[in-house]
N, C-alpha and C positions, 0 to 999 in steps of 0.2 A: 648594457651588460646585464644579464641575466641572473637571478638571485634564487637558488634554489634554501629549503628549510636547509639539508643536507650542510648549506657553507655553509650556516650561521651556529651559536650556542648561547644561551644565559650565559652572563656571566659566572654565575655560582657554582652553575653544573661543569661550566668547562675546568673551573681552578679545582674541582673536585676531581674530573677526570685526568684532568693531570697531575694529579696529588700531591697538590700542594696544600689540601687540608685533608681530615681524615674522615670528615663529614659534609653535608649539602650543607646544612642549618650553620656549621661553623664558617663556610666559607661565607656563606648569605650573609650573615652578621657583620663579617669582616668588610663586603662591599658595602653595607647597612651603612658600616662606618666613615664611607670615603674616602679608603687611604689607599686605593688603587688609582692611579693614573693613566689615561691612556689614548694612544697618539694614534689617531685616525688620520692619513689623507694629509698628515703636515697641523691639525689640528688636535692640540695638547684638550682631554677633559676628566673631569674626573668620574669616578662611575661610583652612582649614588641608590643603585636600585639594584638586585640581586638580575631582576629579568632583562638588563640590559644585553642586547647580543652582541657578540664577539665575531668579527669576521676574519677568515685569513688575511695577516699581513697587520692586523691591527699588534699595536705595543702597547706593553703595562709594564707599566716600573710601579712596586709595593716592596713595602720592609717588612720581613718577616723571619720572625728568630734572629734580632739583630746583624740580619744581613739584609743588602741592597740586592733583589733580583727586576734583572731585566730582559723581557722574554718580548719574541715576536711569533703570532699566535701562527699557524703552520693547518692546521687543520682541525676541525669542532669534534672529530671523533665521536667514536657509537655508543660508546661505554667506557667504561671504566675498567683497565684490564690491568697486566703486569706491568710494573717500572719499565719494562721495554717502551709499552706502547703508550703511558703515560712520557716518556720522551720522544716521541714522535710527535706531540702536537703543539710542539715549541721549538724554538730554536731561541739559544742565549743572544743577547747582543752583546755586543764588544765596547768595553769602557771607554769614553773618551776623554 
């Protein structure tokens, strides 16, 4: 299977572009911190460096503003655009 830059993202840039922070620098800190988890392939790890990539279909569960979100990543997007398009490159997962 073939991997173009296109599929992939930083972790920092993508949770920025889907605004779930309001900055690069804050989100970076945030993965700095290791309190993103995420589930590749059937394999749970945690993401400990900001340049880590994200590919579609990868999962992150993190706490944020004392809530649990759990997103399954959809596509690495080009930018950074309106809450529309920042909800297009996730989709929620379903509690179990």
């Amino acid at each position: 299977m073939s991997e173009t830059a296109a599929d992939t993202c930083r972790a920092d840039v993508w949770l920025w572009r889907a605004r779930f922070f309001k900055t690069r620098s804050m989100a970076a800190r945030f993965v700095e911190g290791g309190r993103i988890r995420m589930t590749r392939i059937g394999v749970e790890t945690r993401l400990d460096k900001p340049s880590r990539a994200l590919h579609p279909g990868d999962q992150l569960v993190f706490a944020l503003g004392g809530r649990l979100i759990a997103v399954r990543v959809e596509q690495a997007g080009e930018r950074r655009g309106s809450a529309a398009e920042a909800r297009a490159l996730y989709s929620p997962l379903e509690n179990n």
